[in-house]
N, CA, C and O atoms as a CHARMM CRD file, in Angstrom:
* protein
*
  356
    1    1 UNK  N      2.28700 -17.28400  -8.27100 PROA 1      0.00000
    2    1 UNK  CA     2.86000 -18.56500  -8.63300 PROA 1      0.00000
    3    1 UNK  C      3.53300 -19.23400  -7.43400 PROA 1      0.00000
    4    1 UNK  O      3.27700 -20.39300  -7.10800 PROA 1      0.00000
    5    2 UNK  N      4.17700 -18.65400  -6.96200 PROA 2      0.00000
    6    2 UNK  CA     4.82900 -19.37400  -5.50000 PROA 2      0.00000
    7    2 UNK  C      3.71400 -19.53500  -4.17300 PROA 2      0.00000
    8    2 UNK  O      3.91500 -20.04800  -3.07200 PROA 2      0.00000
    9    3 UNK  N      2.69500 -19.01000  -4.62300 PROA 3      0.00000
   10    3 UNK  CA     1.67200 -19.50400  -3.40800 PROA 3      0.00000
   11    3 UNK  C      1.59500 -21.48100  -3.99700 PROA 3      0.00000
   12    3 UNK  O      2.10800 -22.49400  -3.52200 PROA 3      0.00000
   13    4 UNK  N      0.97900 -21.31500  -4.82200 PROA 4      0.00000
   14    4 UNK  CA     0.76800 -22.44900  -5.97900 PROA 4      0.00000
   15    4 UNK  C      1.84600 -23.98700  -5.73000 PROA 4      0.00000
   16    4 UNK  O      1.68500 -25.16500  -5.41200 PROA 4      0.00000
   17    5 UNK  N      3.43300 -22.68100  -6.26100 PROA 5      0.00000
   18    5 UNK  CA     3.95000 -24.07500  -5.73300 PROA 5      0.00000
   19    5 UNK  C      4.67500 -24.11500  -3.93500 PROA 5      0.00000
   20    5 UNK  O      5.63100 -24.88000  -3.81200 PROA 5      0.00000
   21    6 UNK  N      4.40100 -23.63200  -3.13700 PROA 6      0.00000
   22    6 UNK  CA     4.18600 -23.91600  -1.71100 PROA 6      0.00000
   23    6 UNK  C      3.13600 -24.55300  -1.61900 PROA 6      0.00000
   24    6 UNK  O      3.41700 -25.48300  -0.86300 PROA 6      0.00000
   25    7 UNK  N      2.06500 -24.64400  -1.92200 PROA 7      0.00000
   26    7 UNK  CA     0.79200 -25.56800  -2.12800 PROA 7      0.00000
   27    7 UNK  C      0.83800 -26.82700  -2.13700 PROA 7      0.00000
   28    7 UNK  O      0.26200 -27.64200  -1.41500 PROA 7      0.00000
   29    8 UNK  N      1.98200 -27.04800  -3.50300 PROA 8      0.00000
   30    8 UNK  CA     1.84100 -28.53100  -4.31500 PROA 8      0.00000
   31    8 UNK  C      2.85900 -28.99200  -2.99500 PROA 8      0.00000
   32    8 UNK  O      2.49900 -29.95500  -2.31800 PROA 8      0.00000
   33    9 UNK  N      4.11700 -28.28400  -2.66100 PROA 9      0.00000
   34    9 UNK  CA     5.07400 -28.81800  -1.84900 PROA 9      0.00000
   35    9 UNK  C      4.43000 -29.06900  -0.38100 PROA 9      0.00000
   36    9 UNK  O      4.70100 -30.26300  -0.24800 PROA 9      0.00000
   37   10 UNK  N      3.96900 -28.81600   0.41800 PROA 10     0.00000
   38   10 UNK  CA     2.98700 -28.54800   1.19500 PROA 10     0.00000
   39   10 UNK  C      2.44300 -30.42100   1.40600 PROA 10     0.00000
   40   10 UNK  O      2.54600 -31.37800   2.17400 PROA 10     0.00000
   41   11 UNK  N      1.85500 -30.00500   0.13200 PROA 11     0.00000
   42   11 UNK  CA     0.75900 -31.42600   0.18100 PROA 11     0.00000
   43   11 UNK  C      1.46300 -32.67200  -0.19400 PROA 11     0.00000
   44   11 UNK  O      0.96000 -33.78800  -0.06400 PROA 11     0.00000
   45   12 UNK  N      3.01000 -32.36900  -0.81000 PROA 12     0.00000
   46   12 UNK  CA     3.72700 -33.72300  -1.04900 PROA 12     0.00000
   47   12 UNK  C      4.57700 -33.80300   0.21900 PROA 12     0.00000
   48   12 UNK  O      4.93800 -34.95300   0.46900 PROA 12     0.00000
   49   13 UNK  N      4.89800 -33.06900   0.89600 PROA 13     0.00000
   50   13 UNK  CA     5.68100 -32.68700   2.36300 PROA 13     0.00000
   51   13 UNK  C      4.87200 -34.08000   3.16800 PROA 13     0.00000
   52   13 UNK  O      5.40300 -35.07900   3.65300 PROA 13     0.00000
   53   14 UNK  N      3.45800 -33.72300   3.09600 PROA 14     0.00000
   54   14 UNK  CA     2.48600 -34.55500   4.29700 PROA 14     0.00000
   55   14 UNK  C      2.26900 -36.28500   3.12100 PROA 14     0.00000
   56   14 UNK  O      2.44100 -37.34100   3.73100 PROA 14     0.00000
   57   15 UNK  N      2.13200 -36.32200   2.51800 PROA 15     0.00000
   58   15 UNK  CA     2.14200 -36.94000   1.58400 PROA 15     0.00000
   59   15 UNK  C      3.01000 -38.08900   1.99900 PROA 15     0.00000
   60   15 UNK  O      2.67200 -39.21800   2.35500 PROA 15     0.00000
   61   16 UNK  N      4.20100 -37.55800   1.87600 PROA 16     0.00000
   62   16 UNK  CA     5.63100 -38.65000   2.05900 PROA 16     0.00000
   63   16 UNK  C      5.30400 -38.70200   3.66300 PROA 16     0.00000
   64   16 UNK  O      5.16000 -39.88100   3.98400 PROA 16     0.00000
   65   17 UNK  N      5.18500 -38.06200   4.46900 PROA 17     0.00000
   66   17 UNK  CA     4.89700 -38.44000   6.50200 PROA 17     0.00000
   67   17 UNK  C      4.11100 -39.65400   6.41400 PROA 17     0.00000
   68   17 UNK  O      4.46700 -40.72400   6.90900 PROA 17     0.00000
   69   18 UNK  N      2.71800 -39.40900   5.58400 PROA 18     0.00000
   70   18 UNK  CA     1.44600 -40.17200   5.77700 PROA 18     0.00000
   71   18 UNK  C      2.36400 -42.00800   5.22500 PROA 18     0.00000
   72   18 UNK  O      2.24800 -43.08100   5.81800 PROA 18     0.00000
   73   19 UNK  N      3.16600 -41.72100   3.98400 PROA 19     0.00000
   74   19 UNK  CA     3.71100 -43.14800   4.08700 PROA 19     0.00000
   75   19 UNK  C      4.63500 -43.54300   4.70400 PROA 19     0.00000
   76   19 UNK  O      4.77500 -44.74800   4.91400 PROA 19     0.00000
   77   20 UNK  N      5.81700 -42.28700   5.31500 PROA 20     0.00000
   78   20 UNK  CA     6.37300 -42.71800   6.83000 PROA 20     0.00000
   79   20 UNK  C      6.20400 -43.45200   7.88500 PROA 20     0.00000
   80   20 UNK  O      6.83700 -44.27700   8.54500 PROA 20     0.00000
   81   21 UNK  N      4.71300 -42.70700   7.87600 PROA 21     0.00000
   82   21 UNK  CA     3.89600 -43.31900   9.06300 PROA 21     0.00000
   83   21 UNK  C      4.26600 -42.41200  10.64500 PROA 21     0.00000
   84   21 UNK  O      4.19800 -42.72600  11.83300 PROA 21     0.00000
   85   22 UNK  N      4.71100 -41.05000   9.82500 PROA 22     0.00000
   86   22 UNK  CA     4.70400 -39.76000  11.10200 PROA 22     0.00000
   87   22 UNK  C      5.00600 -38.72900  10.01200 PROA 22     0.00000
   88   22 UNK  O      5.07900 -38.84000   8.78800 PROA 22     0.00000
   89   23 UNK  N      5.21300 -37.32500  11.13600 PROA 23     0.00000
   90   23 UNK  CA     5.14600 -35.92400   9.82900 PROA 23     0.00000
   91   23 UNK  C      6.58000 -36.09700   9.61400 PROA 23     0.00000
   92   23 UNK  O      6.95800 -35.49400   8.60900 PROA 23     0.00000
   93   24 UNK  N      7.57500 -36.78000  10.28800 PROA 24     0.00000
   94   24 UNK  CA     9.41300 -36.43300  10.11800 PROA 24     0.00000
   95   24 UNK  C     10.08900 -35.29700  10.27500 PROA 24     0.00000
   96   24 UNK  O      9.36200 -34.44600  10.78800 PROA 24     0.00000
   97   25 UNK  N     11.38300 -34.83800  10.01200 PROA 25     0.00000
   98   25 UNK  CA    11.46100 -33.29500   9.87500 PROA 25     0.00000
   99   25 UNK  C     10.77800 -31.89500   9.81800 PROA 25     0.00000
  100   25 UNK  O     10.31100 -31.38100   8.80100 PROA 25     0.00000
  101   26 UNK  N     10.79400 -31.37000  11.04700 PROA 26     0.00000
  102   26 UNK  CA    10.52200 -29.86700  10.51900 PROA 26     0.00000
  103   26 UNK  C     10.76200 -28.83600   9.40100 PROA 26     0.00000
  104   26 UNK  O     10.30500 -27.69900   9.52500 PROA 26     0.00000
  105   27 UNK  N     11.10800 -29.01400   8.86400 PROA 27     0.00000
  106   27 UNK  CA    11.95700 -28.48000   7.30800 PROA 27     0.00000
  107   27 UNK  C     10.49300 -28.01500   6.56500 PROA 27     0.00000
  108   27 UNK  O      9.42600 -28.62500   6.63800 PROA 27     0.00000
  109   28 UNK  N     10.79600 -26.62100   5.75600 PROA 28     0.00000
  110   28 UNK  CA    10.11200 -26.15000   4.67000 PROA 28     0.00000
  111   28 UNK  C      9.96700 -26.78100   3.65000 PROA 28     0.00000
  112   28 UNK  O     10.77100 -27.62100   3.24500 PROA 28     0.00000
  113   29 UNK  N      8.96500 -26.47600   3.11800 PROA 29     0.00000
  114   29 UNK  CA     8.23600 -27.39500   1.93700 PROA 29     0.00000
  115   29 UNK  C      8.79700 -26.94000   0.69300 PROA 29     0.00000
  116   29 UNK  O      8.89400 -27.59800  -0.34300 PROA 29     0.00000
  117   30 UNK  N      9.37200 -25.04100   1.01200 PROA 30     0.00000
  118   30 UNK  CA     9.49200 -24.66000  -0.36600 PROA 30     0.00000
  119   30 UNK  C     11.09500 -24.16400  -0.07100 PROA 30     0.00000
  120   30 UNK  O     11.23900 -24.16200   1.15100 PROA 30     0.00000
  121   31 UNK  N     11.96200 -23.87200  -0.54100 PROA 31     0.00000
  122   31 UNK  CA    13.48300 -23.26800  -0.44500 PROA 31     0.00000
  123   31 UNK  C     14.02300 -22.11700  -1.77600 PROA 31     0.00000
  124   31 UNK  O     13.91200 -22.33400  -2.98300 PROA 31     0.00000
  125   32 UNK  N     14.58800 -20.94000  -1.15500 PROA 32     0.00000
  126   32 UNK  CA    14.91600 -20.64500  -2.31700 PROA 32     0.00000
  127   32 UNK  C     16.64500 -20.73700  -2.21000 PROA 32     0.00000
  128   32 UNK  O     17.09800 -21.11800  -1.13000 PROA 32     0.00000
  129   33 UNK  N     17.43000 -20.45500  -3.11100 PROA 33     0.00000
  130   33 UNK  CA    18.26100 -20.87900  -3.57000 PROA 33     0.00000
  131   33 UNK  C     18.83200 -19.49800  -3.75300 PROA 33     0.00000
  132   33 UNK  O     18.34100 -18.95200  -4.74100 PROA 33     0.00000
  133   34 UNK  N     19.69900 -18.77400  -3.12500 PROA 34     0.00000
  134   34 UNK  CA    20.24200 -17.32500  -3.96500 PROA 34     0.00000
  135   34 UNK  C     21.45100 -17.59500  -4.72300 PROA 34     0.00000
  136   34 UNK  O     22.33900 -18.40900  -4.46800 PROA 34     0.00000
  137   35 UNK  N     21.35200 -16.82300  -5.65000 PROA 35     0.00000
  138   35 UNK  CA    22.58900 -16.44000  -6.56100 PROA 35     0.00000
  139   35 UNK  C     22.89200 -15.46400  -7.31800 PROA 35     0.00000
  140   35 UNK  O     22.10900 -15.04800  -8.17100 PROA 35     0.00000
  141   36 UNK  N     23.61800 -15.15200  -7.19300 PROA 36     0.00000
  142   36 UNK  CA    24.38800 -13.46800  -7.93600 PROA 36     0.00000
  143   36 UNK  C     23.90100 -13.30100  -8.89100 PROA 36     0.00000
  144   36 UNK  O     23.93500 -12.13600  -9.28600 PROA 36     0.00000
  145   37 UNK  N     23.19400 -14.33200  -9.77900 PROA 37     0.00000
  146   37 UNK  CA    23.41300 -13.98400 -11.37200 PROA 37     0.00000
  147   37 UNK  C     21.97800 -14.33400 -11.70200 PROA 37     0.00000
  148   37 UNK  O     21.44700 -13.71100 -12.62100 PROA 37     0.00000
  149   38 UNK  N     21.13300 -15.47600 -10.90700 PROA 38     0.00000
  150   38 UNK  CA    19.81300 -15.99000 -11.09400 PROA 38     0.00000
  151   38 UNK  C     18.86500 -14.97700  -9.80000 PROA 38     0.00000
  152   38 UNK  O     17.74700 -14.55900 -10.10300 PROA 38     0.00000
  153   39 UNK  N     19.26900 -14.77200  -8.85300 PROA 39     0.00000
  154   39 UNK  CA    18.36200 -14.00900  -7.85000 PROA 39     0.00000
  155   39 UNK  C     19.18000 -12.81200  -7.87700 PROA 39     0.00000
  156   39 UNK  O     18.82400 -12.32100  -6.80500 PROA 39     0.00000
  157   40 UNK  N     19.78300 -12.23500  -8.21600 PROA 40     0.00000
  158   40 UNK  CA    20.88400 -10.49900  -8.52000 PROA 40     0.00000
  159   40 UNK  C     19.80800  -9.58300  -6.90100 PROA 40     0.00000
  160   40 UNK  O     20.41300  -8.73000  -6.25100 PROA 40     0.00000
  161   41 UNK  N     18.23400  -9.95900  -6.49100 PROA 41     0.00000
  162   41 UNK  CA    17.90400  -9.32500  -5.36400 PROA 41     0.00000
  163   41 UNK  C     17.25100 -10.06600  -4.57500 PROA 41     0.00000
  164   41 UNK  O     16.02900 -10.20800  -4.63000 PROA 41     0.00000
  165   42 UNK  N     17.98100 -10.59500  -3.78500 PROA 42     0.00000
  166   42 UNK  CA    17.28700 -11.43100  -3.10000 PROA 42     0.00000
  167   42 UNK  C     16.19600 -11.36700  -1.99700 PROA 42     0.00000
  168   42 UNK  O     15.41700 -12.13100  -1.42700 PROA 42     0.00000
  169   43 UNK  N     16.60000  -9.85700  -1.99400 PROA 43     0.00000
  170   43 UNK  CA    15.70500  -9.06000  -0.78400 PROA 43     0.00000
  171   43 UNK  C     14.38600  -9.32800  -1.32300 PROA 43     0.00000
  172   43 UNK  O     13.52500  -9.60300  -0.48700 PROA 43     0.00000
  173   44 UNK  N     14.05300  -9.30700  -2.52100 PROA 44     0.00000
  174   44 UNK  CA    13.14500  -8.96700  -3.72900 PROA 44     0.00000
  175   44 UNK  C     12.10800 -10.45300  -3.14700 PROA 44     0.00000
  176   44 UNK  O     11.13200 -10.60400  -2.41200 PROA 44     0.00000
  177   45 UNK  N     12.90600 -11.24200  -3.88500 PROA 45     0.00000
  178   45 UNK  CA    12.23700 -12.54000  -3.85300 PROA 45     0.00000
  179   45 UNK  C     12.31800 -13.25300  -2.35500 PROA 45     0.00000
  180   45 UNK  O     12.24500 -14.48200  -2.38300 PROA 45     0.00000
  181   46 UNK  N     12.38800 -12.94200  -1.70400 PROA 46     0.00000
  182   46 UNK  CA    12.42400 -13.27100   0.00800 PROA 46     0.00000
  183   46 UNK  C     11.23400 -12.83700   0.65300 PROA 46     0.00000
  184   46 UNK  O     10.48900 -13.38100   1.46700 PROA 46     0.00000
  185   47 UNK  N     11.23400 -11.64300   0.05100 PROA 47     0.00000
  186   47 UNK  CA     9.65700 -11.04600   0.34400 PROA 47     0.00000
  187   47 UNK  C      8.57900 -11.27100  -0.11600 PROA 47     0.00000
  188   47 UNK  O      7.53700 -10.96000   0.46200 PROA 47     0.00000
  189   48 UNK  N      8.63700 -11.91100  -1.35700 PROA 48     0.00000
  190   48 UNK  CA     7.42900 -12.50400  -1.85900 PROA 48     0.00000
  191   48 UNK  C      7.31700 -14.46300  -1.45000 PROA 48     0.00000
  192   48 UNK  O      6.68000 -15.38200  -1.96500 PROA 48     0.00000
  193   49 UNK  N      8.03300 -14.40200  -0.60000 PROA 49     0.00000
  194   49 UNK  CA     7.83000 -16.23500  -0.38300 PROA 49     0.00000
  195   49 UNK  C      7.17800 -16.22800   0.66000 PROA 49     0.00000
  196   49 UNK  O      7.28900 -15.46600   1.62100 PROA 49     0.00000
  197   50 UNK  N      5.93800 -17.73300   0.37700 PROA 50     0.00000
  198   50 UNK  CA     4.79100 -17.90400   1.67500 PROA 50     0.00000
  199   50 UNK  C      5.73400 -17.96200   2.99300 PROA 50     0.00000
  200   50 UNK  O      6.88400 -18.40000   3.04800 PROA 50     0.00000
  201   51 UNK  N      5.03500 -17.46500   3.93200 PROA 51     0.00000
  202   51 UNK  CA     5.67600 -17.25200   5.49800 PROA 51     0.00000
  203   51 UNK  C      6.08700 -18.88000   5.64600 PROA 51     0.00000
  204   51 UNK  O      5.45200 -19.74200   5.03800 PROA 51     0.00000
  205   52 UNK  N      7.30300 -19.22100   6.58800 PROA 52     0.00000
  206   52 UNK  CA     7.77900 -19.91100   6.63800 PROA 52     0.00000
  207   52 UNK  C      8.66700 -21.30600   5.61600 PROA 52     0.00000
  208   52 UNK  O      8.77800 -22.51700   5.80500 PROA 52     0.00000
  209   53 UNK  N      9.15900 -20.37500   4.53200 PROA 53     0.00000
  210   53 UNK  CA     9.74000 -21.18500   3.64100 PROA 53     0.00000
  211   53 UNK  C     11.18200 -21.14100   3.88800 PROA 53     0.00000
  212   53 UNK  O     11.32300 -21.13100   5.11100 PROA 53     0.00000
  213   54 UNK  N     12.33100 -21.11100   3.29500 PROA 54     0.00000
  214   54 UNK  CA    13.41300 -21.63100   3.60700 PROA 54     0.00000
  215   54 UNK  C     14.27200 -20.86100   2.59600 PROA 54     0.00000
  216   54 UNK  O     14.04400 -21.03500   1.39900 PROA 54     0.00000
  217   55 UNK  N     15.22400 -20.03700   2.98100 PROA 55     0.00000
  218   55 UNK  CA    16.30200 -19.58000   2.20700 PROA 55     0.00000
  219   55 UNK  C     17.65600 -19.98100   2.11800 PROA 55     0.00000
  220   55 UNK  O     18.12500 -19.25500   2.99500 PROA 55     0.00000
  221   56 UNK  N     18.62800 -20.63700   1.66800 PROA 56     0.00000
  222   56 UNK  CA    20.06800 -20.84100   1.46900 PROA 56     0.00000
  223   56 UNK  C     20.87900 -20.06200   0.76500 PROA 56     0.00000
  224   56 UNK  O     21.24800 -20.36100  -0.37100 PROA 56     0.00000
  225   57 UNK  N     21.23500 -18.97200   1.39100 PROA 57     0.00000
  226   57 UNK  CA    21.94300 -17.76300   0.80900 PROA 57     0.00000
  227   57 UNK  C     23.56800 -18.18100   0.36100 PROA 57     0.00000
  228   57 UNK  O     24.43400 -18.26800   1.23200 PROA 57     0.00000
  229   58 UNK  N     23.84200 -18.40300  -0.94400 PROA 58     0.00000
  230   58 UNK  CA    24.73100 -18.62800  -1.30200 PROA 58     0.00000
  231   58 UNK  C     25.49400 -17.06800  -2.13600 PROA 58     0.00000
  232   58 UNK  O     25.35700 -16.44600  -3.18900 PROA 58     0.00000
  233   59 UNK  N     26.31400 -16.99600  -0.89600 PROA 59     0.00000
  234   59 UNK  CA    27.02100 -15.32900  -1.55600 PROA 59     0.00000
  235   59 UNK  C     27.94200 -15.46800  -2.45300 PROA 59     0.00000
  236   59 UNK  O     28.64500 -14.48400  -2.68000 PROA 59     0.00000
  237   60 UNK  N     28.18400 -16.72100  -3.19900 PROA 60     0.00000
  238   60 UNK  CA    29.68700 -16.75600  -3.95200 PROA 60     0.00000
  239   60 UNK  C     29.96700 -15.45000  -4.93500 PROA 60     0.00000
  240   60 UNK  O     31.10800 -14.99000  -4.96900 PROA 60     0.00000
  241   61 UNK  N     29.15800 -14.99800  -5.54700 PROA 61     0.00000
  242   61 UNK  CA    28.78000 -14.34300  -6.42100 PROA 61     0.00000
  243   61 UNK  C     28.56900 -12.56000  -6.21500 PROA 61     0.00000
  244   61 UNK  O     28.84400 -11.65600  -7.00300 PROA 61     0.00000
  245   62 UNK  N     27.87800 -12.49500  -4.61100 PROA 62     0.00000
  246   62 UNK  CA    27.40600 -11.43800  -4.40500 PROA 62     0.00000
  247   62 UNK  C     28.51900 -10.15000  -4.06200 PROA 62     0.00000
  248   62 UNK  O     29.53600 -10.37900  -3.40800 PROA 62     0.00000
  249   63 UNK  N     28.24500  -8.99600  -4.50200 PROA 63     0.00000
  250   63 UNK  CA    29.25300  -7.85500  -3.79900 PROA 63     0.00000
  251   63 UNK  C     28.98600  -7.70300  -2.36800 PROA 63     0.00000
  252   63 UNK  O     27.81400  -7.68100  -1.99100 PROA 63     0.00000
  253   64 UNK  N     29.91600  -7.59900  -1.55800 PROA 64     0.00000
  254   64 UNK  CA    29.70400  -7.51100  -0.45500 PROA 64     0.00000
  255   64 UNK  C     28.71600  -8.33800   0.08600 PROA 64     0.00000
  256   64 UNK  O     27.51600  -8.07000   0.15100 PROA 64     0.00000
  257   65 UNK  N     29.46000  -9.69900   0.60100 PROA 65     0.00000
  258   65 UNK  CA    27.89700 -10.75600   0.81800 PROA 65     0.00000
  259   65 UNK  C     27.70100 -10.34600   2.51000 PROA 65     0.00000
  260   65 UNK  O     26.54800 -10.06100   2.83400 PROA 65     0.00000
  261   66 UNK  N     28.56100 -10.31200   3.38900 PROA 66     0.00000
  262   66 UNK  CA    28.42100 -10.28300   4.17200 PROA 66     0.00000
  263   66 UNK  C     27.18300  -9.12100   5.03600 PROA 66     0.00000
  264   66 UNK  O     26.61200  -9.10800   6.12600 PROA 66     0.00000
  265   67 UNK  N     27.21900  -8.29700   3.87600 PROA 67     0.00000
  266   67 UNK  CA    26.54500  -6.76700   4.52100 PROA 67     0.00000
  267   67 UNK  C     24.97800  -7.52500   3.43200 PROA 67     0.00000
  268   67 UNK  O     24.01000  -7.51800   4.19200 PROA 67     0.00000
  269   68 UNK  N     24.66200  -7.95700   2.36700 PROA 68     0.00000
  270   68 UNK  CA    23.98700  -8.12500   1.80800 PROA 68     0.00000
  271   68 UNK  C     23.31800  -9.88000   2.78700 PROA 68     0.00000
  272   68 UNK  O     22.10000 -10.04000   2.86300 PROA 68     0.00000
  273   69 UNK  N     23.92100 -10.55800   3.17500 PROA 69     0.00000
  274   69 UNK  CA    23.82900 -11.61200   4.27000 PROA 69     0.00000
  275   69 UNK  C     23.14800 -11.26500   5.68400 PROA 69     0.00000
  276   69 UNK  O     22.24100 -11.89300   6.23100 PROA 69     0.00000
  277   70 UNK  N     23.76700 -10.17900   6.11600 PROA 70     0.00000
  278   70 UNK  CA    22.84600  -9.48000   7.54000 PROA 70     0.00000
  279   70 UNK  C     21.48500  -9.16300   7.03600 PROA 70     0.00000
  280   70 UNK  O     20.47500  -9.63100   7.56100 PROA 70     0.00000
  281   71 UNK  N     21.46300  -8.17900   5.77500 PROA 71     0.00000
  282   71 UNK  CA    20.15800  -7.80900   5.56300 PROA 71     0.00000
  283   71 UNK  C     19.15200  -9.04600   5.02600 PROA 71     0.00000
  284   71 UNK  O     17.95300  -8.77600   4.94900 PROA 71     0.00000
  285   72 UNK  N     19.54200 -10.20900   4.70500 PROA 72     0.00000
  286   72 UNK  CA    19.01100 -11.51200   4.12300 PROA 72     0.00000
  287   72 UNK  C     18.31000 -12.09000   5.18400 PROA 72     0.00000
  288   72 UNK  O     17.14100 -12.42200   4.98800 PROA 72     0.00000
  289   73 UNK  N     18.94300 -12.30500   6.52000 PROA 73     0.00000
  290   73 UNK  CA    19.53100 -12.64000   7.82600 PROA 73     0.00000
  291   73 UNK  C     17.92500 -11.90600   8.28700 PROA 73     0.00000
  292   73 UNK  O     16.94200 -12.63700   8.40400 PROA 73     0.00000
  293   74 UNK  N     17.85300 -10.70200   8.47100 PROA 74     0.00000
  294   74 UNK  CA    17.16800  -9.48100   8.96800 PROA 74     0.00000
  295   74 UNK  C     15.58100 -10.27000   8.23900 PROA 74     0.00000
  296   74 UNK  O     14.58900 -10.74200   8.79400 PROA 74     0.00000
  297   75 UNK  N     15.92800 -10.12800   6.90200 PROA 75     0.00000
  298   75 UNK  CA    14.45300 -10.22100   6.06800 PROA 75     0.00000
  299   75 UNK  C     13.70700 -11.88500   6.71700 PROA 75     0.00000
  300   75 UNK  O     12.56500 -11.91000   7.17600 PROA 75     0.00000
  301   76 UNK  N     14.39300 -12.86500   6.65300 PROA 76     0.00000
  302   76 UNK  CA    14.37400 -14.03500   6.99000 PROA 76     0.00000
  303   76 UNK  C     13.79600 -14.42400   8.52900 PROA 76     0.00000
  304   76 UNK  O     13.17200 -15.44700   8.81200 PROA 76     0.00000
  305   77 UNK  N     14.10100 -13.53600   9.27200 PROA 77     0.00000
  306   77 UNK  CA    13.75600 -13.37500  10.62100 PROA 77     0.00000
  307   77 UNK  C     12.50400 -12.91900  10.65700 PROA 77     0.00000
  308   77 UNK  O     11.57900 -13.68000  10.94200 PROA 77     0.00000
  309   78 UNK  N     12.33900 -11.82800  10.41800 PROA 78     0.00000
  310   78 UNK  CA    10.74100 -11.05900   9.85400 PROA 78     0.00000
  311   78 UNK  C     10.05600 -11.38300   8.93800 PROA 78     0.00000
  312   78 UNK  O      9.27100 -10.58400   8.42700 PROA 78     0.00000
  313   79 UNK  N     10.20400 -12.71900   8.48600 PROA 79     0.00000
  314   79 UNK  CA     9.07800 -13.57700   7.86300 PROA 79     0.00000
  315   79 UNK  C      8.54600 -14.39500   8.05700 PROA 79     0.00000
  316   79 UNK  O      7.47100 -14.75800   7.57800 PROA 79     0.00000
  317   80 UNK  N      9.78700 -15.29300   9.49900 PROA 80     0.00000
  318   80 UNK  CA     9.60700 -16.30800  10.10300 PROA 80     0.00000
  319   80 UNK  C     10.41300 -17.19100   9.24700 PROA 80     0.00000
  320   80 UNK  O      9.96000 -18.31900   9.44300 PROA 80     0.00000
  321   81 UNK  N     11.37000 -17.25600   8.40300 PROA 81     0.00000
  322   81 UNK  CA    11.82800 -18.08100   7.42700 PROA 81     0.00000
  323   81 UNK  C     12.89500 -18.87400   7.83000 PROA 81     0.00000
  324   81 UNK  O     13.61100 -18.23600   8.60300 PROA 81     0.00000
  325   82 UNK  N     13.44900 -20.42400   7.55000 PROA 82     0.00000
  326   82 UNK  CA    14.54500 -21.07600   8.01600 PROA 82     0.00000
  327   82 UNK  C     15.17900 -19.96600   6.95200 PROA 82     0.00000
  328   82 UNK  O     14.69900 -19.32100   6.02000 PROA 82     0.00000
  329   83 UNK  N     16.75800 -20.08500   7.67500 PROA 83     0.00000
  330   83 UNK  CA    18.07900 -19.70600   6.74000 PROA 83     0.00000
  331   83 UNK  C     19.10700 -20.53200   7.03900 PROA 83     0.00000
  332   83 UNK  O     19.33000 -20.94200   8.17800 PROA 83     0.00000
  333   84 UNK  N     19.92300 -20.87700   5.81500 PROA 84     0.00000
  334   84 UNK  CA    20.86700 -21.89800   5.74900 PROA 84     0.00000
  335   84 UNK  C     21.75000 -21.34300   5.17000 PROA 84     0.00000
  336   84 UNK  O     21.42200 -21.34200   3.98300 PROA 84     0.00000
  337   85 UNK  N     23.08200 -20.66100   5.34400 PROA 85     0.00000
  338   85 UNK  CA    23.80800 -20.25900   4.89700 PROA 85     0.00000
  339   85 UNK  C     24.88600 -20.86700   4.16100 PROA 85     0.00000
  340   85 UNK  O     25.53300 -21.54400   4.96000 PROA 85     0.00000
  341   86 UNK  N     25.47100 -20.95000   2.77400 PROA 86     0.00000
  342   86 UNK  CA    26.02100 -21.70700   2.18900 PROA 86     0.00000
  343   86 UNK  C     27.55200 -21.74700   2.42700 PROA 86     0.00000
  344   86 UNK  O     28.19700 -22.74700   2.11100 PROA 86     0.00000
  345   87 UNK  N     28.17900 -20.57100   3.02800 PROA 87     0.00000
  346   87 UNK  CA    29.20400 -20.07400   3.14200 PROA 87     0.00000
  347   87 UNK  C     29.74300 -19.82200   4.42300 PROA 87     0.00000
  348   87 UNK  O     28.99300 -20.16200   5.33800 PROA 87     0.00000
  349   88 UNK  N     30.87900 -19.29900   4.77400 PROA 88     0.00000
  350   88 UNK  CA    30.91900 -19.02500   5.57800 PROA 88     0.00000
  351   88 UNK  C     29.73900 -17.84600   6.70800 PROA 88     0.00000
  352   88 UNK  O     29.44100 -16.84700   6.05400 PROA 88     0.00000
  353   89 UNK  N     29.26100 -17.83700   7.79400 PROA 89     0.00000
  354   89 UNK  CA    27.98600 -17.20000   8.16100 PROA 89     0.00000
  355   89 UNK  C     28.66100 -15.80100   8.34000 PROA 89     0.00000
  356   89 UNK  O     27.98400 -14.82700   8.67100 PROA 89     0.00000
């Protein structure tokens, strides 16, 4: 399913450039969103997102975000993925 919708995002990404009238921002097409209670593993779902998508690790929620943030940090790097940290880094 997330190939699918990296796909649709993908093609509306170039979509909106083509009526720009350039590609604009480097920015991912697809983002995920963490949270304590909706992503509880984020390691999980980080690993299944198409190479080069975009994570915003929001630890409000998480035990120990900081040690769970390095390893986010770690996964994100070895996928090629933007990371945007919501919190303090």
């Amino acid at each position: 399913m997330s190939w699918y919708v990296a796909r649709v995002a993908d093609h509306l990404k170039r979509r909106r450039a083509r009526l720009r009238g350039g590609e604009g921002p480097r920015l991912p097409s697809l983002f995920l969103f963490t949270d304590g209670t909706r992503v509880p593993d984020p390691l999980r779902d980080i690993a299944r997102l198409p190479q080069g998508s975009g994570v915003v690790y929001r630890p409000y929620t998480h035990e120990a975000p900081q040690a769970l943030g390095e390893r986010v940090a770690a996964a994100c790097r070895e996928a090629g993925h933007v990371l945007l940290v919501g919190r303090d880094a």
